[in-house]
C-alpha positions in Angstrom: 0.0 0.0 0.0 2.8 2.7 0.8 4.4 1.2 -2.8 1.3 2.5 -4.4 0.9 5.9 -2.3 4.6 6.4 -3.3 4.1 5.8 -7.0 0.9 8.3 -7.3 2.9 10.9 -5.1 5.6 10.4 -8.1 3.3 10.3 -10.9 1.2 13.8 -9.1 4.4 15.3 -9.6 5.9 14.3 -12.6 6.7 17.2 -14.1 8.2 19.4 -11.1 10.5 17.1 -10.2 11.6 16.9 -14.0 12.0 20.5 -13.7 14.0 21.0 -11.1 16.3 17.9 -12.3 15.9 20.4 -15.9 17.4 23.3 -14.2 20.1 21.7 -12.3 21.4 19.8 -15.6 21.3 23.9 -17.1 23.3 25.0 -13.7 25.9 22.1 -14.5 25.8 22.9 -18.5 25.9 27.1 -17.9 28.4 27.1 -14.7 25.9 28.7 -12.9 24.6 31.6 -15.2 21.1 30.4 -15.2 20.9 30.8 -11.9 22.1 34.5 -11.9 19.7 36.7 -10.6 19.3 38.4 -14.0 18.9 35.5 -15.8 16.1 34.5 -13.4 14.3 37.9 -14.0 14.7 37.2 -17.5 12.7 34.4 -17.7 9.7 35.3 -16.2 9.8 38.6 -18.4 10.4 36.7 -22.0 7.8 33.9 -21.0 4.9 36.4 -19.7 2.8 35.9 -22.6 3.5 32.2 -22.4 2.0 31.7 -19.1 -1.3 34.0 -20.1 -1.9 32.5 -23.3 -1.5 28.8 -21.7 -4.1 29.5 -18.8 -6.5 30.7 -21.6 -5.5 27.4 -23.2 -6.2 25.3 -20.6 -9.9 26.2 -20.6 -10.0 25.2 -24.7 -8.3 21.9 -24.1 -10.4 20.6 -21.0 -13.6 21.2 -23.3 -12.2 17.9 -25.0 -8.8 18.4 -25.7 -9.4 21.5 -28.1 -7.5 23.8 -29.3 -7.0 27.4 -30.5 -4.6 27.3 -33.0 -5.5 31.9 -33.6 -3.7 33.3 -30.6 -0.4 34.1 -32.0 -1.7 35.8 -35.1 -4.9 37.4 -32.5 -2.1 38.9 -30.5 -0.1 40.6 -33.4 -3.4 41.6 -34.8 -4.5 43.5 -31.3 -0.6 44.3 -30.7 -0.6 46.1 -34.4 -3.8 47.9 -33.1 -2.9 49.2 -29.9 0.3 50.1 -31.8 -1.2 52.2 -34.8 -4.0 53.8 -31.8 -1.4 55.5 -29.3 1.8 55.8 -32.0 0.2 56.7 -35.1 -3.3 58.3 -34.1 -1.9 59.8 -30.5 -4.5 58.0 -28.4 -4.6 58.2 -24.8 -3.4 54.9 -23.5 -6.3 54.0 -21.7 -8.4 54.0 -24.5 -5.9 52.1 -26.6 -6.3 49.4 -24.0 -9.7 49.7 -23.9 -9.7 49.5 -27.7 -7.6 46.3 -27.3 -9.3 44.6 -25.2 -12.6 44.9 -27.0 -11.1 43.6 -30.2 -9.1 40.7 -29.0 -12.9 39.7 -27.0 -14.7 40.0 -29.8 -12.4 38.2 -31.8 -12.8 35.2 -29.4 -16.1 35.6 -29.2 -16.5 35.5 -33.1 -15.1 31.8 -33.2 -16.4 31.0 -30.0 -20.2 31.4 -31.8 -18.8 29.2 -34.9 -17.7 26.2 -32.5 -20.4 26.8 -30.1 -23.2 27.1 -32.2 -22.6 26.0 -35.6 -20.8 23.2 -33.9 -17.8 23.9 -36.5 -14.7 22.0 -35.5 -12.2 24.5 -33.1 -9.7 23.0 -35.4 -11.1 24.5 -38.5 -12.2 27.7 -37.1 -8.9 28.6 -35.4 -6.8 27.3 -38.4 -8.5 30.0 -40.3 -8.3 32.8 -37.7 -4.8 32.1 -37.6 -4.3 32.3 -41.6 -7.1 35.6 -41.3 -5.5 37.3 -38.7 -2.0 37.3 -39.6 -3.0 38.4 -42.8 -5.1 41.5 -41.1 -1.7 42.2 -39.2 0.0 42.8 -42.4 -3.0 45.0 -43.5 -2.8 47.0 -40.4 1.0 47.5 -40.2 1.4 47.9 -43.8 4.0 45.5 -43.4 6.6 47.9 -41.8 7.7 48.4 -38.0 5.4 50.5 -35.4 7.5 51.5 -32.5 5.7 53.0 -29.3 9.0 53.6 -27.6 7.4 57.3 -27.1 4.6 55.5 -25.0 6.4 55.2 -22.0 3.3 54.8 -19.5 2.4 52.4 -21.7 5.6 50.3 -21.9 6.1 50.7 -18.1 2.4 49.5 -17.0 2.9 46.2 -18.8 6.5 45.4 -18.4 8.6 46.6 -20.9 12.1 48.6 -20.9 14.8 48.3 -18.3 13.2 50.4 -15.4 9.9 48.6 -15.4 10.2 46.9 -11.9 8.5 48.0 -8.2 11.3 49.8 -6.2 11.8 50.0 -2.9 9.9 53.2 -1.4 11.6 55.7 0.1 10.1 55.1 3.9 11.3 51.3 3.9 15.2 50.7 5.2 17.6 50.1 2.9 19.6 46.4 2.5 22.7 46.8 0.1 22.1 44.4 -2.6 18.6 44.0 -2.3 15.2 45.0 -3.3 12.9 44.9 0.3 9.7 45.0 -1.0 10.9 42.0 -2.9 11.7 40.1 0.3 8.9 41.2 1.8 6.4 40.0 -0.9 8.2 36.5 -0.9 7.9 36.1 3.2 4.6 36.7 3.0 3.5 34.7 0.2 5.7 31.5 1.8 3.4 32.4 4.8 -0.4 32.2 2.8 1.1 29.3 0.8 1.8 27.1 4.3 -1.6 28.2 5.8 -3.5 27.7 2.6 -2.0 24.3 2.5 -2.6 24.0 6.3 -6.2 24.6 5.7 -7.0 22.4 2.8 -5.5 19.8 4.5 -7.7 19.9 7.2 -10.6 20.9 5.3 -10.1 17.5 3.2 -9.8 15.0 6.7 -12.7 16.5 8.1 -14.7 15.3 4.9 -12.8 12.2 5.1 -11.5 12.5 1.7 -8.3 11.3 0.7 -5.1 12.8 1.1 -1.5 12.4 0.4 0.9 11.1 3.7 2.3 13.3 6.5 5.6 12.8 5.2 4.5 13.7 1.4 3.0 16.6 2.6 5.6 18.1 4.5 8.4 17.5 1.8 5.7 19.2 -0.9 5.3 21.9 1.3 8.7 22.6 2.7 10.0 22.1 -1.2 7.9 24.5 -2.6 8.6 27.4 0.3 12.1 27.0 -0.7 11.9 27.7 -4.5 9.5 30.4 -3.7 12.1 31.9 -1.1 15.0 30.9 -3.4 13.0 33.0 -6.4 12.3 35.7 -4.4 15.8 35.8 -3.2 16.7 35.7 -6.8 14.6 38.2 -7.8 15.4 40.8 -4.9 19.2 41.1 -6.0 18.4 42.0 -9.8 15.7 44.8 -9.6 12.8 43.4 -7.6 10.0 42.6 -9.2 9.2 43.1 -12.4 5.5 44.9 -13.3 4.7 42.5 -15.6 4.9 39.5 -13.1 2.0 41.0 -11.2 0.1 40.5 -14.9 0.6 37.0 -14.7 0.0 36.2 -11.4 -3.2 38.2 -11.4 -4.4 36.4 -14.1 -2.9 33.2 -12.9 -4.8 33.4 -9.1 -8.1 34.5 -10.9 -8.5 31.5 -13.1 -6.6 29.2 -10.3 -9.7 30.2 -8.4 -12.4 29.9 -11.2 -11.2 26.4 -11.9 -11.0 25.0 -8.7 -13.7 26.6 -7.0 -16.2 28.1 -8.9 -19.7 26.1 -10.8 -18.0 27.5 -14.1 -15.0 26.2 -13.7 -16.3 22.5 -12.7 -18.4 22.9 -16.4 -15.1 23.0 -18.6 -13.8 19.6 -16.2 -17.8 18.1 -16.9 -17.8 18.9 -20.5 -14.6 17.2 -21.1 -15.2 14.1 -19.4 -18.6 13.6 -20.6 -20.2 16.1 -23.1 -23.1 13.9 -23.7 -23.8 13.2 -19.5 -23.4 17.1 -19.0 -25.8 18.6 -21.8 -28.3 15.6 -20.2 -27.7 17.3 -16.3 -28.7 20.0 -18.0 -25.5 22.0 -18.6 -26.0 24.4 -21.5 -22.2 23.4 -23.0 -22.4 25.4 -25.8 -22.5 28.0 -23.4 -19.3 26.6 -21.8 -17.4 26.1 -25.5 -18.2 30.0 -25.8 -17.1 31.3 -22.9 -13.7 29.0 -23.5 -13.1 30.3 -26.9 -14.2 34.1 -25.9 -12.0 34.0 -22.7 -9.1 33.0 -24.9 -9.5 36.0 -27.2 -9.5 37.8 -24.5 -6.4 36.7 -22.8 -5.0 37.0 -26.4 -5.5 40.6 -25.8 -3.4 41.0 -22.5 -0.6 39.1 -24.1 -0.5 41.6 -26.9 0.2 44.4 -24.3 2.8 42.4 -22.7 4.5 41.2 -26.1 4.3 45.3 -27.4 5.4 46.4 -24.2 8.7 44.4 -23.9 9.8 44.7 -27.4 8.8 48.5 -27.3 7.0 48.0 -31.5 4.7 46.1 -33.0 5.4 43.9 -36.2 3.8 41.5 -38.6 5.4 38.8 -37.2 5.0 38.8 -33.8 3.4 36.3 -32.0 4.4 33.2 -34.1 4.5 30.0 -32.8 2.9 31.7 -29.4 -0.1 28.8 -30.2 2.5 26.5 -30.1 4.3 27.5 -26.7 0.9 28.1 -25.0 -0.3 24.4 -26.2 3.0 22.6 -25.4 2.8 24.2 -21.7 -0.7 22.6 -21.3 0.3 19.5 -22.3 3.8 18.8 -20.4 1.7 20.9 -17.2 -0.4 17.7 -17.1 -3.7 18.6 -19.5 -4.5 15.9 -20.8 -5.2 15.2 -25.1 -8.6 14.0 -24.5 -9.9 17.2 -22.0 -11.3 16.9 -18.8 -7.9 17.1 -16.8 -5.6 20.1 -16.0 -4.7 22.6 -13.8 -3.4 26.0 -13.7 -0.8 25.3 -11.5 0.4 22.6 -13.6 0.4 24.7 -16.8 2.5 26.9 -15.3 4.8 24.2 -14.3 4.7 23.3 -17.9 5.5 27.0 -18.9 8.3 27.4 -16.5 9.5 23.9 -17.9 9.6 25.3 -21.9 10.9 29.2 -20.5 14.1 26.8 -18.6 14.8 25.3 -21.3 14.7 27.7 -23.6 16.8 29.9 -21.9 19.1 26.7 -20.6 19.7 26.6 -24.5 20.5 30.1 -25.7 23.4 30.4 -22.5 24.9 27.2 -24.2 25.0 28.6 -27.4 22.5 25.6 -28.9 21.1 26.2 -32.6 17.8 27.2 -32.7 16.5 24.6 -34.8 17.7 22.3 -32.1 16.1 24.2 -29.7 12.8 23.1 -32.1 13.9 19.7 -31.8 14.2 19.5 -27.9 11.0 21.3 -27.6 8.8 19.0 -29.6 10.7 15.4 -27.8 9.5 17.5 -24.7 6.1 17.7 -25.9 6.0 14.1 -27.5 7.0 12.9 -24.2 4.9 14.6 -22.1 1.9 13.5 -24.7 2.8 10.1 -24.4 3.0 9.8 -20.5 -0.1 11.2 -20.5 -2.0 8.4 -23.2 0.6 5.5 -21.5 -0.3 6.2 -18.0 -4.2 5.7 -18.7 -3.6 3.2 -20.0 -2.2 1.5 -17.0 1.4 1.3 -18.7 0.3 -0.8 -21.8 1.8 1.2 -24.9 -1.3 -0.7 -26.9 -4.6 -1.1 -26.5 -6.2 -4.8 -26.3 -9.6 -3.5 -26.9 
């Protein structure tokens, strides 16, 4: 019995314990210079949009294991927008957002009515947003460079340029080397994540439900503190935080919370387990493929901002392969092919995973066509523990 609680304690956590054996291999392979503090701060600021487009993601593929194959070409579509609006036409940046935000929604919504509705295949629909809106991109850029370097509020609020972190304010004492605020945001969020864990725990015995060993427990829980302490830590010796960090953890809290604990949320896991059971509960699921596929546009929008923000212009090619990233982070987080399973903390798992090694790679100096051919093993892999493992190990099907 404690050989079986052992093996689904190692199978739970598959992929954290393949990224942390990921990022000491980089440590060995760099000398260290993945672990600079720079470095560090680097990764969450080139992977932001990763992170936001796979949460959005995550709702599409637990519908069934669908996808949304637009988002890259949505979010230089919206990107070349918010460009043209506050560099060309002098818009106030609040209604540029505004503006943004509207047209990357209503984008989503616009295929979300086609595979709701009309019952087209995501597939199909996306495939041809992707084709549409990369084209539109063009249209709107007239196939030239829009820099919004001038927008400095802009770049700023969504985590672009070099100053773009929270510093330290002026009443708060000063530590040589470090950003306090930093610290201070890492102490406390150790602290919520122990007494969250604390109170789930206890929640979970008094309903007699099933829960992991004392031991298990503790070494999850004291694990985790220390990569969040060793982050912060990190973090605090570069700049401190940078804005656009708070952008991803805002949006990855909210859905963490909508998916976990919220009716809606429960719909996307009901709908891909069983789409015919659900409609017959009396689940409207169109309703539920819609608000997947309009929520997606959506956070196609905020990654624009992000993506414009950091590389201070907007082009025609921005945002390619972002499907791809946002997809493979789903999958190697633990969503499965089939829908019905996934969570937001595992997708970010799987986005940290792809952001480590992409940046393990560049510090060696790896071709970036190898870095393609790593990153779709990673993805095979992860795609075939997934179908294996449900399979109770058989790599065939007697049926």
């Amino acid at each position: 019995m404690k050989k079986g609680k052992n093996l689904d304690f190692i199978k739970k956590y598959t992929m954290i314990i393949v990224l942390v054996l990921v990022y000491i291999f980089f440590a060995i392979e760099t000398g260290g210079s993945i672990l600079l503090p720079m470095n560090v701060s680097s990764l969450i600021s080139q992977n932001a949009y990763v992170f936001i487009l796979a949460t959005g993601m995550l709702l599409c593929i637990l519908t069934g294991g669908n996808i949304d194959l637009s988002v890259g070409s949505v979010v230089c579509f919206v990107g070349a927008v918010g460009a043209v609006l506050m560099a060309n036409l002098k818009v106030n940046m609040f209604v540029a957002i505004l503006v943004m935000i509207i047209v990357g929604t209503a984008i989503g919504a616009f295929q979300a009515f086609w595979i709701a509705y009309v019952r087209i295949p995501p597939f199909i629909v996306t495939l041809a947003g992707m084709l549409a809106f990369r084209g539109l991109s063009n249209v709107m850029l007239n196939g030239l460079t829009v820099s919004i370097k001038d927008c400095t509020s802009f770049v700023k609020l969504f985590g672009g340029g070099a100053d773009c972190f929270i510093p330290d304010p002026q009443i708060f004492v000063k530590v040589e080397g470090f950003n306090v605020v930093c610290l201070i945001v890492g102490a406390v969020s150790i602290i919520v994540f122990i007494a969250m864990q604390l109170t789930s725990r206890r929640t979970k015995i008094k309903k007699n439900y099933a829960v992991e060993g004392a031991a298990a427990f503790w070494i999850k829980t004291v694990l985790i503190s220390a990569v969040i302490c060793a982050f912060t830590v990190q973090l605090s010796r570069h700049k401190g935080i940078p804005t656009v960090l708070i952008w991803v953890l805002l949006v990855v809290l909210v859905y963490g919370y909508i998916t976990s604990n919220t009716t809606t949320g429960r719909y996307f896991y009901a709908v891909g387990g069983n789409e015919k059971a659900t409609k017959l509960s009396g689940i409207n699921t169109n309703k539920v493929y819609f608000l997947a596929y309009t929520n997606m546009g959506f956070l196609a929008a905020l990654a624009a901002m992000v993506t414009i923000a950091r590389l201070t212009s907007a082009q025609p090619t921005y945002g390619q392969n972002y499907e791809m990233d946002a997809i493979g982070s789903c999958f190697i987080g633990g969503a499965s092919a089939y829908g019905g399973t996934g969570t937001v903390p595992g997708v970010i798992v799987g986005a940290v995973l792809m952001g480590v090694i992409n940046l393990g790679m560049s510090l060696m100096g790896v071709d970036q066509n190898m870095q393609k051919v790593v990153k779709g093993l990673v993805l095979l892999a992860a795609v075939i523990f997934d179908v294996v493992s449900k399979r109770g190990g058989k790599m065939i099907s007697k049926d």
